[in-house]
SERO-4910 file (N, C-alpha, C, O; in steps of 0.05 Angstrom, whole numbers):
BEGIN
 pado doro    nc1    nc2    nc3   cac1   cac2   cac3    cc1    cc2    cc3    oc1    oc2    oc3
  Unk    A     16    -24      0      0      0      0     17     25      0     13     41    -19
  Unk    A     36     32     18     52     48     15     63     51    -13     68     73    -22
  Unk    A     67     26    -30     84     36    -54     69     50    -73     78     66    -90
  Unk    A     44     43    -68     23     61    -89     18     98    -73     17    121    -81
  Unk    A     18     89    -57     19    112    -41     38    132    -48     28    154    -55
  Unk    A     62    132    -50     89    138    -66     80    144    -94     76    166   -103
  Unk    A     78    120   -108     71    122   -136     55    154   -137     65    175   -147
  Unk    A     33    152   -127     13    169   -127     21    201   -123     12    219   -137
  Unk    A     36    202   -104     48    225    -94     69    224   -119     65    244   -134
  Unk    A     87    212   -127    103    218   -149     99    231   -179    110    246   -195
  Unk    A     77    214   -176     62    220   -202     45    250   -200     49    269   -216
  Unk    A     28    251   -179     19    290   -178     49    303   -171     46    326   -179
  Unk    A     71    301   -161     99    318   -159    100    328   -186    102    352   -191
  Unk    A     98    306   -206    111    306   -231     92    314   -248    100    321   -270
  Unk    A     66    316   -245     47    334   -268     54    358   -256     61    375   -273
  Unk    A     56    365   -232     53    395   -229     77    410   -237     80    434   -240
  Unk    A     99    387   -242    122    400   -246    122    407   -276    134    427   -285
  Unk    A    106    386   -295    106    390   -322     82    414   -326     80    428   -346
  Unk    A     72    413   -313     55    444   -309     68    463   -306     61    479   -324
  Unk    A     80    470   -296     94    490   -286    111    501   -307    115    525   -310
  Unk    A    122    476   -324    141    475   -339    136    487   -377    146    500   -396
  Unk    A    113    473   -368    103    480   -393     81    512   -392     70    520   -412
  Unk    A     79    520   -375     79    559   -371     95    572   -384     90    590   -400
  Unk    A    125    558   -375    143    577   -384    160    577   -411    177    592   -420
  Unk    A    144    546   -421    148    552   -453    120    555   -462    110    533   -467
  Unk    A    107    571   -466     83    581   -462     59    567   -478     47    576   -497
  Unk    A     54    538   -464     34    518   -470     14    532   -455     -8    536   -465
  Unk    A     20    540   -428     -7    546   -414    -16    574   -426    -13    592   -410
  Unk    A    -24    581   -448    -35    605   -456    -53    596   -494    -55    608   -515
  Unk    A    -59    574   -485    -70    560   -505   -102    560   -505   -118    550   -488
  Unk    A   -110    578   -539   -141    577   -536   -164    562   -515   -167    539   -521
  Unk    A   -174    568   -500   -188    552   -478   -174    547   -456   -189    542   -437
  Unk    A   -154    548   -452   -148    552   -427   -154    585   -412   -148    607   -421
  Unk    A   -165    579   -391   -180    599   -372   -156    614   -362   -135    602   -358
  Unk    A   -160    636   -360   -144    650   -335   -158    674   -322   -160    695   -335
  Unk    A   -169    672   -295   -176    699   -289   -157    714   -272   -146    702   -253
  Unk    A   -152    738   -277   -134    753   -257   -150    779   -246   -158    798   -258
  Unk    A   -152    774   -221   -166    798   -210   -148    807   -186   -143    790   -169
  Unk    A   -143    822   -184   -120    827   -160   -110    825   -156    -89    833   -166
  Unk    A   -115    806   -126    -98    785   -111   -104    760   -115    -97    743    -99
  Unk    A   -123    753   -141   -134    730   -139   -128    723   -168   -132    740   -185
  Unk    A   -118    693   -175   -113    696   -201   -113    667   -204    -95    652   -198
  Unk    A   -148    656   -219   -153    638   -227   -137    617   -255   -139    628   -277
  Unk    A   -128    601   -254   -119    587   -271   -132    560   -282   -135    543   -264
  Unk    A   -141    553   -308   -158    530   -315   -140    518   -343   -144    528   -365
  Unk    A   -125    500   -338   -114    498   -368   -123    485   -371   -114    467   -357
  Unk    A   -154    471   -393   -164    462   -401   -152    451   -426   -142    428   -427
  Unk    A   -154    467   -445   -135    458   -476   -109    439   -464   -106    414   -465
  Unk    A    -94    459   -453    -61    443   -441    -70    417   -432    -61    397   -444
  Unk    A    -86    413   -413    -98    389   -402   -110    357   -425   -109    333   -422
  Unk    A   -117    371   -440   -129    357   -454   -105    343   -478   -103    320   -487
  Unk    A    -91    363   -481    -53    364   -503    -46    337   -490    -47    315   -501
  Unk    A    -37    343   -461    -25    330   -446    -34    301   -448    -22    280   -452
  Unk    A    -60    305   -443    -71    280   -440    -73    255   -452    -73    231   -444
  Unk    A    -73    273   -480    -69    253   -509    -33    247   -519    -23    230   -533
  Unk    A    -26    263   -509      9    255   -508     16    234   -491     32    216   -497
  Unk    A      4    235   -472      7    209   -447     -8    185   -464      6    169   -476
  Unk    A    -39    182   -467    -42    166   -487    -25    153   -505    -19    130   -501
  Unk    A    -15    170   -530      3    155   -543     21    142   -543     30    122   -555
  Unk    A     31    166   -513     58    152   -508     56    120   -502     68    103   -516
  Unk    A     44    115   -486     27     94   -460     22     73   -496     33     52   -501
  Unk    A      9     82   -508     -6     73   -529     28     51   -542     33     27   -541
  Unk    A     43     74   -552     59     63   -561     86     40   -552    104     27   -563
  Unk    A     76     46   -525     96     25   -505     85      2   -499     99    -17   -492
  Unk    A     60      1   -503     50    -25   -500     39    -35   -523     17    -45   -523
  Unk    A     53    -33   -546     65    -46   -581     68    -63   -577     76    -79   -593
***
């Protein structure tokens, strides 16, 4: 149980990191992705990015198990 536990935590470490990552080559500013900025408050929804990602993992996943 622990090792999934790990797994789990490794795996959200590592989206947020590819999140993060991909801001600053500027994926997160992609048609449909949300951003509200009001202030001090500054909503973020990367919907599009989310969806990119998603289907890249797919394939990838897709193509490893050939």
């Amino acid at each position: 149980m622990t090792r999934y536990a790990l797994l789990v935590v490794g795996f959200i470490a590592a989206v947020g990191l590819l999140t993060f990552a991909s801001v600053r080559f500027g994926l997160g500013r992609l048609p449909g992705d949300i951003i509200v900025d009001r202030g001090g408050f500054v909503l973020y929804l990367p919907i599009t990015t989310s969806i990119l990602a998603s289907l890249l993992v797919s394939l990838v996943l897709w193509l490893l198990n050939r």
